[in-house]
N, CA, C, O and CB atoms as a CASP TS submission, in Angstrom:
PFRMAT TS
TARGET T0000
AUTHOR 0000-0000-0000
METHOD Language model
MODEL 1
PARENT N/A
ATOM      1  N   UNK     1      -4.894  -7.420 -33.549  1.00  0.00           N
ATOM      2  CA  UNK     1      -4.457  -8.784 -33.491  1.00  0.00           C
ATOM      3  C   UNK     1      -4.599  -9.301 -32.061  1.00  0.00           C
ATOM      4  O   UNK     1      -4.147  -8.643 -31.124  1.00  0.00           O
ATOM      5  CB  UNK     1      -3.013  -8.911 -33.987  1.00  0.00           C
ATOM      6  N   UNK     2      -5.116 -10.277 -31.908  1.00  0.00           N
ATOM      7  CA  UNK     2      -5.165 -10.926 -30.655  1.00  0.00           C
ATOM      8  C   UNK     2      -4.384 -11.458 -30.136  1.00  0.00           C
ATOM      9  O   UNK     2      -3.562 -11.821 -30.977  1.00  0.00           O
ATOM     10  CB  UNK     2      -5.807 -11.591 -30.534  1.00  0.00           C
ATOM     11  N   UNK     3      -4.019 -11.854 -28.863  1.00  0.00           N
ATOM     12  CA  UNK     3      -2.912 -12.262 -28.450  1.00  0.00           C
ATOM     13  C   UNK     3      -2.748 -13.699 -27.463  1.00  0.00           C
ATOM     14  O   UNK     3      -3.356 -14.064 -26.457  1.00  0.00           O
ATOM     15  CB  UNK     3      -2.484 -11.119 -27.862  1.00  0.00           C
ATOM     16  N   UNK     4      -2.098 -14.056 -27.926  1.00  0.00           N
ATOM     17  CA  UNK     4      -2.070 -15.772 -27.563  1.00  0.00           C
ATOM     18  C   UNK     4      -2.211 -15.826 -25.995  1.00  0.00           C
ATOM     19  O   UNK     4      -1.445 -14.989 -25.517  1.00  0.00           O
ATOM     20  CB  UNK     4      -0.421 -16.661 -28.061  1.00  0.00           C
ATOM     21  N   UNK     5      -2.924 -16.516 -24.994  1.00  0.00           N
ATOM     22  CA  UNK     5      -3.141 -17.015 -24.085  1.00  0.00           C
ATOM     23  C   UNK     5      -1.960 -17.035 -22.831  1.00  0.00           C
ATOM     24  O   UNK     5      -2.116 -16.825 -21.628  1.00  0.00           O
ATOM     25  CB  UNK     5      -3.548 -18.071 -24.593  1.00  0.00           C
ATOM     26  N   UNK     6      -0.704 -17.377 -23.614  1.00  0.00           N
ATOM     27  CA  UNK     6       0.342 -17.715 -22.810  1.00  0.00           C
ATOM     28  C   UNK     6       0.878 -16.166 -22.851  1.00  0.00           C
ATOM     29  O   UNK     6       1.583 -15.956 -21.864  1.00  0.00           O
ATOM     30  CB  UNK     6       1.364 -19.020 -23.381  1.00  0.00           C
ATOM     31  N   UNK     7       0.795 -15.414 -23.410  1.00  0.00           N
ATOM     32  CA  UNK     7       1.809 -13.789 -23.295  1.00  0.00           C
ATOM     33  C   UNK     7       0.723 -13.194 -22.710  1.00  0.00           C
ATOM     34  O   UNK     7       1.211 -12.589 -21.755  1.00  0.00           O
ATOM     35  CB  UNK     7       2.457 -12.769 -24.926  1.00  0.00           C
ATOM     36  N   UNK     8      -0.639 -12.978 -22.714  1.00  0.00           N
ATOM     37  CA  UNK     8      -1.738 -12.536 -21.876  1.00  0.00           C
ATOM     38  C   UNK     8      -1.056 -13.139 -20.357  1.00  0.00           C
ATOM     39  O   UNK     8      -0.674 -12.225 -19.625  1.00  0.00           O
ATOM     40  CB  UNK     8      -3.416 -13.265 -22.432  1.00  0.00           C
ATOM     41  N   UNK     9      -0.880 -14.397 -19.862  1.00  0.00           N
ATOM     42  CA  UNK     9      -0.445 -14.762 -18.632  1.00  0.00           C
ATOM     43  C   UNK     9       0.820 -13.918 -18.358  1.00  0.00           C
ATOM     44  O   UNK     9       0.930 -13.394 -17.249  1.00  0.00           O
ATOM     45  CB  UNK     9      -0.218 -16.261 -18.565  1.00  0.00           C
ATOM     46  N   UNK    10       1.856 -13.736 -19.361  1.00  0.00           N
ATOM     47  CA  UNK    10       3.247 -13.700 -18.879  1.00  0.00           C
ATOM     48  C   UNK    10       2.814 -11.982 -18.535  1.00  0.00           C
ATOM     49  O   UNK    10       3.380 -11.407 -17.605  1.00  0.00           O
ATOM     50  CB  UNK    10       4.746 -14.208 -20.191  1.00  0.00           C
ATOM     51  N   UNK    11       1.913 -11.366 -19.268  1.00  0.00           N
ATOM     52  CA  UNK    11       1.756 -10.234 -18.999  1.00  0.00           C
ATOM     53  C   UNK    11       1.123  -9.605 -17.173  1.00  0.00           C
ATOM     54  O   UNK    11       1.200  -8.584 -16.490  1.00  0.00           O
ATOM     55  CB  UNK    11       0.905  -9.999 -20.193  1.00  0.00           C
ATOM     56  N   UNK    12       0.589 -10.839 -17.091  1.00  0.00           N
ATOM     57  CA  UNK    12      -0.335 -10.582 -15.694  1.00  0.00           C
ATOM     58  C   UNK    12       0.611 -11.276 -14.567  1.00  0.00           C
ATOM     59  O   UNK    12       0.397 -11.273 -13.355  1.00  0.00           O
ATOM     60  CB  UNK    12      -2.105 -11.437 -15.741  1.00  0.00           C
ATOM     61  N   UNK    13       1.468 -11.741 -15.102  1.00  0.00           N
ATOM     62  CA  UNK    13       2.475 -12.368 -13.761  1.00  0.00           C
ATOM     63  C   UNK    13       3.600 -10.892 -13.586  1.00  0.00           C
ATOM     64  O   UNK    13       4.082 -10.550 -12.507  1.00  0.00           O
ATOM     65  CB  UNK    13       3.656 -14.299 -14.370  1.00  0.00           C
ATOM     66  N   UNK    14       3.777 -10.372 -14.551  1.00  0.00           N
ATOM     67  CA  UNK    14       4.626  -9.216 -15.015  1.00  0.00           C
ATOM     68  C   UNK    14       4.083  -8.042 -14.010  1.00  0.00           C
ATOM     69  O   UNK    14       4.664  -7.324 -13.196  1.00  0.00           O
ATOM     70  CB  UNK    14       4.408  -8.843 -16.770  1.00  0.00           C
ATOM     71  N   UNK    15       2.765  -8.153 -14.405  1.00  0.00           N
ATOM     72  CA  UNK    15       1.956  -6.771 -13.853  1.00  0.00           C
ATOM     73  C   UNK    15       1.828  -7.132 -12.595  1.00  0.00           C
ATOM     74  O   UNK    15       1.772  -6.168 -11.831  1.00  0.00           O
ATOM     75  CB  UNK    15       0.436  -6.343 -14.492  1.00  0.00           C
ATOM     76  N   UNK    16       1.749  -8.370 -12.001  1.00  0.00           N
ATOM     77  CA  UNK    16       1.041  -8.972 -10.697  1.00  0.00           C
ATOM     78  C   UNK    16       2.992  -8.531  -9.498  1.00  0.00           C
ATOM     79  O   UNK    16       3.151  -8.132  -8.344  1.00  0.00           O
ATOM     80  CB  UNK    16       0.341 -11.530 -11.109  1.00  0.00           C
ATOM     81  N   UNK    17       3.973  -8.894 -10.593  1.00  0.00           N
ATOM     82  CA  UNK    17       5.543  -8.632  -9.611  1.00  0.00           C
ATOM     83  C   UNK    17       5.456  -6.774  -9.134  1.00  0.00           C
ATOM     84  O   UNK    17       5.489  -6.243  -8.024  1.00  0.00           O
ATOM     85  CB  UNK    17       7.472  -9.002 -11.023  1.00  0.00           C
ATOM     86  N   UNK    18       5.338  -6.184 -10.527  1.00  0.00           N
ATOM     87  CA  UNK    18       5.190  -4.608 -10.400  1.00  0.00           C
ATOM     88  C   UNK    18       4.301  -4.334  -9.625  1.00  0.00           C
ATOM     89  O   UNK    18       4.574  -3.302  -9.011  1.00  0.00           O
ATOM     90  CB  UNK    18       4.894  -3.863 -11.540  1.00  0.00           C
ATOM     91  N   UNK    19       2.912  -4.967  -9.225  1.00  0.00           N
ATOM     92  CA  UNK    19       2.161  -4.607  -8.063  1.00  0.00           C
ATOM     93  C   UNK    19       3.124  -4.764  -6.598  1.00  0.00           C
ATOM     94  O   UNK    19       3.675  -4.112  -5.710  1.00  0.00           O
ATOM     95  CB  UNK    19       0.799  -5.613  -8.061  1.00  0.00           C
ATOM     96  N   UNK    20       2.872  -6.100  -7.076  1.00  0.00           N
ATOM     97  CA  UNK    20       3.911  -6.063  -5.445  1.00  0.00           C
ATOM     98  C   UNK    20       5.090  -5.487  -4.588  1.00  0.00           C
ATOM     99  O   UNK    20       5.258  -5.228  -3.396  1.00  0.00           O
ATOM    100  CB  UNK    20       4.393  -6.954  -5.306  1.00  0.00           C
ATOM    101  N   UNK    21       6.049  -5.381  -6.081  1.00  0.00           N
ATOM    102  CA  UNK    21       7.201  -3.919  -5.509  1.00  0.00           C
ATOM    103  C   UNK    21       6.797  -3.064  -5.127  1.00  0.00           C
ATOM    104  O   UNK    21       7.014  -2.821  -3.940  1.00  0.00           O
ATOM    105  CB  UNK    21       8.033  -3.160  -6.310  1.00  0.00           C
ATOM    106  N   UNK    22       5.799  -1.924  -6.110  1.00  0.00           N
ATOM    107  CA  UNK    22       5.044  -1.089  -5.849  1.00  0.00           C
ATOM    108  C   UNK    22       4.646  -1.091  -4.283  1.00  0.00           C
ATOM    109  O   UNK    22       5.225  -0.387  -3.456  1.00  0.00           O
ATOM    110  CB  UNK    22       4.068  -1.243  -6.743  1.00  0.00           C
ATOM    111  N   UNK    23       3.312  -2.194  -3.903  1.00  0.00           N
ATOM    112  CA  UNK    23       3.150  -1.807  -2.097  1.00  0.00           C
ATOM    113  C   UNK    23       4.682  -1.948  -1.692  1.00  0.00           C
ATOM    114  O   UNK    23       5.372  -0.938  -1.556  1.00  0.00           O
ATOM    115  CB  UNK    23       1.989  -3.163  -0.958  1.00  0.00           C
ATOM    116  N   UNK    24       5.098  -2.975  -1.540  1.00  0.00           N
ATOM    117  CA  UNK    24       6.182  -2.944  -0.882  1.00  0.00           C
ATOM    118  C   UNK    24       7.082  -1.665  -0.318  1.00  0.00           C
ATOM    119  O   UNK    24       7.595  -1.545   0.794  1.00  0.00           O
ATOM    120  CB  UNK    24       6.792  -3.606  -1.604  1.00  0.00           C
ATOM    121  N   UNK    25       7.111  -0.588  -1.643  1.00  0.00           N
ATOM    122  CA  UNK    25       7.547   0.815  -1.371  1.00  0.00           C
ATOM    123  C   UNK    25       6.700   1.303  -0.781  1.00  0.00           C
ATOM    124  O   UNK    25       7.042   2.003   0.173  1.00  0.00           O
ATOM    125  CB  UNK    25       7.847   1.632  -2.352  1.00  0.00           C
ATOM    126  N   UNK    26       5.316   1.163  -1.064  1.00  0.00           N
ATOM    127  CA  UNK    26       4.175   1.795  -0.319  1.00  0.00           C
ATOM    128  C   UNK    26       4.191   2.059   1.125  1.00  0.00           C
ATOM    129  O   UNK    26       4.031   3.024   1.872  1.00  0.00           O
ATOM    130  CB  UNK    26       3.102   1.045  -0.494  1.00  0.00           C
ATOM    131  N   UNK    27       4.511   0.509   1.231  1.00  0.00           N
ATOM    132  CA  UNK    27       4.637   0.357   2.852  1.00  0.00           C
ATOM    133  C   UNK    27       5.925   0.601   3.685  1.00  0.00           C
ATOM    134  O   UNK    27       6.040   0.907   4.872  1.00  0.00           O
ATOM    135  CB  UNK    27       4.316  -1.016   3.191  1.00  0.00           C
ATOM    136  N   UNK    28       6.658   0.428   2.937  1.00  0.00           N
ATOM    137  CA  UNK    28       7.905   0.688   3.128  1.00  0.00           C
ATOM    138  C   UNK    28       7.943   2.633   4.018  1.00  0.00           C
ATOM    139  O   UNK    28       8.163   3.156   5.110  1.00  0.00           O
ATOM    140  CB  UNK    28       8.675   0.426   1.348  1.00  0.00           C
ATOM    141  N   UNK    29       7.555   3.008   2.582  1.00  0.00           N
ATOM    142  CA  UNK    29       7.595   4.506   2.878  1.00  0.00           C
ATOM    143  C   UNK    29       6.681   4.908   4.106  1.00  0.00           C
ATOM    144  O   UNK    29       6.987   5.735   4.965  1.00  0.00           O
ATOM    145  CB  UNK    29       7.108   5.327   1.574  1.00  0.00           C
ATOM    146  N   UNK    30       5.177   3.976   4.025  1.00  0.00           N
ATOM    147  CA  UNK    30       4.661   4.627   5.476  1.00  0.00           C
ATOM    148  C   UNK    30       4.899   4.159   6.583  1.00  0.00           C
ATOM    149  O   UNK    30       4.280   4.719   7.488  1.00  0.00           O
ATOM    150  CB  UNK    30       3.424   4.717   5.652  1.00  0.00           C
ATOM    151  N   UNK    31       5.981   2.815   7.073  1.00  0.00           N
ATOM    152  CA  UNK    31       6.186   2.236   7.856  1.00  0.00           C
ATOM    153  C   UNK    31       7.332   3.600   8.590  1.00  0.00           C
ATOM    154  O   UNK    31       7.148   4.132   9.684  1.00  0.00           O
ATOM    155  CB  UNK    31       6.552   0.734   7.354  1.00  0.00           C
ATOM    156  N   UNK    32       8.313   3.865   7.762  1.00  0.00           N
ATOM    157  CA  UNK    32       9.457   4.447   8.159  1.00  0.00           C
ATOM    158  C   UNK    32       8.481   6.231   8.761  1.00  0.00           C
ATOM    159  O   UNK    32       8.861   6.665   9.849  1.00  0.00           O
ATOM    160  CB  UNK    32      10.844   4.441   6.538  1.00  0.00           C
ATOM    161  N   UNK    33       7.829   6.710   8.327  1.00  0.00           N
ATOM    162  CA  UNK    33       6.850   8.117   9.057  1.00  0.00           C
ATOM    163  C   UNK    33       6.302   7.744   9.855  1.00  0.00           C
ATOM    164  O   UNK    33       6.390   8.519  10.807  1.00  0.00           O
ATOM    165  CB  UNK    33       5.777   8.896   8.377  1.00  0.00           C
ATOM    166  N   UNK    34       5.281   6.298  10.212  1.00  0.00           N
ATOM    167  CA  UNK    34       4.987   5.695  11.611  1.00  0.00           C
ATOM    168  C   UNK    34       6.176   5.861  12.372  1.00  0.00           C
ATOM    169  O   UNK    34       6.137   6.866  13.083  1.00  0.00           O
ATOM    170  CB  UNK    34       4.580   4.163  11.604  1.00  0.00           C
ATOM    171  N   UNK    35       7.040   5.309  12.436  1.00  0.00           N
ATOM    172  CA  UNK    35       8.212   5.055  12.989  1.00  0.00           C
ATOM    173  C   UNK    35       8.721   6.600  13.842  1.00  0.00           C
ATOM    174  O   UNK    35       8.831   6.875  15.037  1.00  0.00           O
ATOM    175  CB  UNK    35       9.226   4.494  11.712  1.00  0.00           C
ATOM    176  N   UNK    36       8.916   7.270  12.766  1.00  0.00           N
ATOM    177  CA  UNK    36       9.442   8.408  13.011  1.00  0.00           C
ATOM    178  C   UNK    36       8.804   9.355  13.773  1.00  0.00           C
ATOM    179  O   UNK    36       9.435  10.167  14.450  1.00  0.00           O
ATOM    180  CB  UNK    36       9.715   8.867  12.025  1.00  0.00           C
ATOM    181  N   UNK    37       6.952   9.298  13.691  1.00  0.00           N
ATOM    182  CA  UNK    37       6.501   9.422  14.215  1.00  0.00           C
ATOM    183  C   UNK    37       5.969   8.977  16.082  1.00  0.00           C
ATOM    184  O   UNK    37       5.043   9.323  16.816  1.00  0.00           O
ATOM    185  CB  UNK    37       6.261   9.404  13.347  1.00  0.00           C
ATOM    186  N   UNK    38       7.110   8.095  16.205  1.00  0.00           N
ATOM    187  CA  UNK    38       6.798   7.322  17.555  1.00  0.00           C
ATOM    188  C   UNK    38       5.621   6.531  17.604  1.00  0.00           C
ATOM    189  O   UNK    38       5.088   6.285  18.686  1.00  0.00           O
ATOM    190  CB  UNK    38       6.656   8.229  18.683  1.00  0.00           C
ATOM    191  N   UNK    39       4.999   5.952  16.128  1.00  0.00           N
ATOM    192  CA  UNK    39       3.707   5.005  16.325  1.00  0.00           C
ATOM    193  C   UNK    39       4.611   3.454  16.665  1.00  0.00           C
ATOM    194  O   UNK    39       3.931   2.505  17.054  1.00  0.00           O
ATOM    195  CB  UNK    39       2.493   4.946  14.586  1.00  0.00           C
ATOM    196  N   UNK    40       6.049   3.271  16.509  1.00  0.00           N
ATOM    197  CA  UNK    40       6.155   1.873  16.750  1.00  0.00           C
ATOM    198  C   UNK    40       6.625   1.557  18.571  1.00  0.00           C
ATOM    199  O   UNK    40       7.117   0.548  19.075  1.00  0.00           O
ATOM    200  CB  UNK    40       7.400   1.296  15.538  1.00  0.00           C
ATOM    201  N   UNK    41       6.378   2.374  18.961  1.00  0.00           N
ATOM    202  CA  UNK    41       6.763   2.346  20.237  1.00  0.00           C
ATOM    203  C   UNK    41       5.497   2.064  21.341  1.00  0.00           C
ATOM    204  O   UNK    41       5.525   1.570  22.468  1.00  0.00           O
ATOM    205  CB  UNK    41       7.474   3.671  20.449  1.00  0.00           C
ATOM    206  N   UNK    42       4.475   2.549  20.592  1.00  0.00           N
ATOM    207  CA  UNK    42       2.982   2.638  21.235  1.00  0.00           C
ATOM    208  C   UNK    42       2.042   0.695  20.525  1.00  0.00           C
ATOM    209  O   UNK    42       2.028   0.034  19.487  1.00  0.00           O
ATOM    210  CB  UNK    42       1.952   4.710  20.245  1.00  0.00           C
ATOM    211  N   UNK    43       1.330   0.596  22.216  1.00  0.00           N
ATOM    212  CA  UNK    43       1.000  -0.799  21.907  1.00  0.00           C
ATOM    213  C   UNK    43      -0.492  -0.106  21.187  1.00  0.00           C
ATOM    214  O   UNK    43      -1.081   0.817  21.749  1.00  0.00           O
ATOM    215  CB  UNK    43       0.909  -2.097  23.467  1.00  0.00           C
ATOM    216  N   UNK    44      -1.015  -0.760  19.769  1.00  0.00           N
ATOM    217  CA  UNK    44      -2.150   0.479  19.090  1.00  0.00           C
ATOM    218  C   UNK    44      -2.547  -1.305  19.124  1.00  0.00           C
ATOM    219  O   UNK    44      -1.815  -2.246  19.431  1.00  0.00           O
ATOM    220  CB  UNK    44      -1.899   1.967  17.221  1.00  0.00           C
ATOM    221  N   UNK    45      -3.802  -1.298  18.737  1.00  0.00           N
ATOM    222  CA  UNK    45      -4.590  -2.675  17.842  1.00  0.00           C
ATOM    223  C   UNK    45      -4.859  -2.203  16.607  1.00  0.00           C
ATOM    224  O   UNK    45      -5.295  -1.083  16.342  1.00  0.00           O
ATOM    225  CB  UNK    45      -6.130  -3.287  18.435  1.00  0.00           C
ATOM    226  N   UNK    46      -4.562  -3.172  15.770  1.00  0.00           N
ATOM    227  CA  UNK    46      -4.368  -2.941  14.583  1.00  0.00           C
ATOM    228  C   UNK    46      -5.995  -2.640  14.135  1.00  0.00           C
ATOM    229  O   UNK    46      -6.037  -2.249  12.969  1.00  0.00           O
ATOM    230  CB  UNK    46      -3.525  -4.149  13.898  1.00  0.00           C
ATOM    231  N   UNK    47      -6.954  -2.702  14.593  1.00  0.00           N
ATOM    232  CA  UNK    47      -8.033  -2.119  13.954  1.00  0.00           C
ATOM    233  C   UNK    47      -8.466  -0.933  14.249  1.00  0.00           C
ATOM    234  O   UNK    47      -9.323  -0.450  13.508  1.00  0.00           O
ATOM    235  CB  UNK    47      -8.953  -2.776  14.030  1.00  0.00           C
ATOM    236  N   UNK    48      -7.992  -0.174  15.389  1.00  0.00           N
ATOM    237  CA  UNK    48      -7.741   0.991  15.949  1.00  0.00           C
ATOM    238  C   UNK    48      -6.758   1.898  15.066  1.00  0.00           C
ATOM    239  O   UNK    48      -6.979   3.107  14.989  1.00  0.00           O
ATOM    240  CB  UNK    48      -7.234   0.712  17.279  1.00  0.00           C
ATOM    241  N   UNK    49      -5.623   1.290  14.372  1.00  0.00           N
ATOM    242  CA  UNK    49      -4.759   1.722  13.717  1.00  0.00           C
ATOM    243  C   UNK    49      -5.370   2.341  12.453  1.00  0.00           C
ATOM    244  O   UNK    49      -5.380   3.436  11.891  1.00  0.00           O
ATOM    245  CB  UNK    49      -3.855   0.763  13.562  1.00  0.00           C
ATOM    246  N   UNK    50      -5.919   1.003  12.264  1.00  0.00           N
ATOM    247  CA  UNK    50      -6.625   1.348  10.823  1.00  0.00           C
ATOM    248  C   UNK    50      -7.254   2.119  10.505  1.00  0.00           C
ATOM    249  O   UNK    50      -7.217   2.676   9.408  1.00  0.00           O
ATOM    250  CB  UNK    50      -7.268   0.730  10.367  1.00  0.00           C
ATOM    251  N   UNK    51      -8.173   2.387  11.623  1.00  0.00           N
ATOM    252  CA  UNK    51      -9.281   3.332  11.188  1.00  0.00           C
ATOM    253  C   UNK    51      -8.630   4.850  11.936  1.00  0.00           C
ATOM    254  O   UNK    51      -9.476   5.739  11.834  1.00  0.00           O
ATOM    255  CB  UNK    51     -11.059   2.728  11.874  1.00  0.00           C
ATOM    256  N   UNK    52      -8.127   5.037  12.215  1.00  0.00           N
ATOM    257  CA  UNK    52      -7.012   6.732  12.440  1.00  0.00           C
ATOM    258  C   UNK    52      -6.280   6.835  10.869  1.00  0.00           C
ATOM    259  O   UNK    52      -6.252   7.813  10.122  1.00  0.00           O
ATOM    260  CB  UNK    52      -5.210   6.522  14.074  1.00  0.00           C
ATOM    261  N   UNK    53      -5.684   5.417  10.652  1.00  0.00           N
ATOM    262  CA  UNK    53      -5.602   5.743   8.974  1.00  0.00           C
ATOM    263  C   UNK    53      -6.002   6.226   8.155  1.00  0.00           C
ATOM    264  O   UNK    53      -5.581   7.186   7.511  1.00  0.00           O
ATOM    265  CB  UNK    53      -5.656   5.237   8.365  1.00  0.00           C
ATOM    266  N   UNK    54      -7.644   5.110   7.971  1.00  0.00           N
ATOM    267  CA  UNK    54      -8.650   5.705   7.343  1.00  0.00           C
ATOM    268  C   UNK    54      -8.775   7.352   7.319  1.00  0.00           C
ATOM    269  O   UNK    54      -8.764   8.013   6.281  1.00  0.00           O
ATOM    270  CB  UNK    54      -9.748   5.120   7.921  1.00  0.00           C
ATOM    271  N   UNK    55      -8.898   7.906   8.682  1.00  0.00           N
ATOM    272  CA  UNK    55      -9.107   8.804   9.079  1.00  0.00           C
ATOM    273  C   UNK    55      -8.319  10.009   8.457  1.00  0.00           C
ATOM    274  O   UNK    55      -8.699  10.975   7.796  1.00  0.00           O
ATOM    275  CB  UNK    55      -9.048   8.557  10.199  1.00  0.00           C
ATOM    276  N   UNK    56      -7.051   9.597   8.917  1.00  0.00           N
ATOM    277  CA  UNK    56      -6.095  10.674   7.788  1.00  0.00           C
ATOM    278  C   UNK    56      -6.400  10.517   6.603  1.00  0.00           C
ATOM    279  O   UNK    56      -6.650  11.629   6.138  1.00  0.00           O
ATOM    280  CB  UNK    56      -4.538  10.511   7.683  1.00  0.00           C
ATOM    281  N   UNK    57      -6.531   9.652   5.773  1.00  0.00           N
ATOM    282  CA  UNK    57      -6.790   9.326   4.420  1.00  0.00           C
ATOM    283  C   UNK    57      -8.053  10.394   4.140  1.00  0.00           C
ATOM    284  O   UNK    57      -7.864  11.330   3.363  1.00  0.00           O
ATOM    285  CB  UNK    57      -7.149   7.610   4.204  1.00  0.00           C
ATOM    286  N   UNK    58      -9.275  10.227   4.765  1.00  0.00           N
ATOM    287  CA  UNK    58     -10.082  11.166   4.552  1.00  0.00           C
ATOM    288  C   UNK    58      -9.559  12.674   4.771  1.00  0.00           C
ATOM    289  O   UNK    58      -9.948  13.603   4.062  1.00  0.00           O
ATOM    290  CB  UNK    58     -11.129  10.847   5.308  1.00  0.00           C
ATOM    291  N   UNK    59      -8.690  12.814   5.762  1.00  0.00           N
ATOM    292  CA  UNK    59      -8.889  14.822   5.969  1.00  0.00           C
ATOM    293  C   UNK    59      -8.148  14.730   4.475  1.00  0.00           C
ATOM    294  O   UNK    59      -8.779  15.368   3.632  1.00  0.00           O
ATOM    295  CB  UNK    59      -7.664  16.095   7.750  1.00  0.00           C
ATOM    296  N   UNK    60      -7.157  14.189   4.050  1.00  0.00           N
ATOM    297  CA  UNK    60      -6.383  14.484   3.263  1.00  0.00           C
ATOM    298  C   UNK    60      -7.139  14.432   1.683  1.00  0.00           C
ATOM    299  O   UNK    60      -6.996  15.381   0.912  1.00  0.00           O
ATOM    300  CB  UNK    60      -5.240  13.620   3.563  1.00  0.00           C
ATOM    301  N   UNK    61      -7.776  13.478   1.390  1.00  0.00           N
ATOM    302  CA  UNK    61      -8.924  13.690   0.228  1.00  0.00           C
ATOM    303  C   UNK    61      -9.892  15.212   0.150  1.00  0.00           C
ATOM    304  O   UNK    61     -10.169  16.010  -0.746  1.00  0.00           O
ATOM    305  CB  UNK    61     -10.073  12.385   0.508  1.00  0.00           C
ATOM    306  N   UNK    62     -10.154  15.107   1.377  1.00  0.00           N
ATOM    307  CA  UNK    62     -10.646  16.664   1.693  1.00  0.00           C
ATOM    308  C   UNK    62     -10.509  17.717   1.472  1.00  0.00           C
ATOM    309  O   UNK    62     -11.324  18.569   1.118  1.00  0.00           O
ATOM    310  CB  UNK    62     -10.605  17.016   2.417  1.00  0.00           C
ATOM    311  N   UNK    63      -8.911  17.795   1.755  1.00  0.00           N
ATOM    312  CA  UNK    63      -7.896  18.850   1.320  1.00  0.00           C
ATOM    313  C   UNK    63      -7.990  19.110  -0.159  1.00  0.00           C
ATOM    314  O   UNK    63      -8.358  20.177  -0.651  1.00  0.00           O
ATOM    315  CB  UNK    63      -6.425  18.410   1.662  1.00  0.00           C
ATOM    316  N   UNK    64      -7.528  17.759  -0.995  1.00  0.00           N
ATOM    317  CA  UNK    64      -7.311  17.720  -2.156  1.00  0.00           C
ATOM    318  C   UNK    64      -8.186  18.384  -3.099  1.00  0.00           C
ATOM    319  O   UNK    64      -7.946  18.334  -4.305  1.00  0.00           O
ATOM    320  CB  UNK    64      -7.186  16.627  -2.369  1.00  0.00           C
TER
END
């Protein structure tokens, strides 16, 4: 059965809030290990940041 137009939307505004909590913890959780780590104390540029991110992100796929 197909489903009417307007509950398809209510479904994607639904899914679109649960995304956003979701990062929110995301970031949440890696903000507070930066932190802890002494990254908020250090002046970094955020595209410098990023890509040491990246960086961990890869050894850690690696691992996996």
């Amino acid at each position: 059965m197909k489903k009417p137009s307007r509950q398809i939307r209510e479904e994607i505004a639904r899914l679109q809030d649960q995304l956003k909590a979701a990062e929110t913890r995301e970031a949440e959780r890696i903000g507070r290990v930066a932190l802890k780590a002494g990254l908020g104390d250090l002046e970094i540029d955020e595209g410098e940041l990023l890509t040491a991110f990246e960086e961990v992100k890869a050894r850690f796929r690696k691992a996996g």
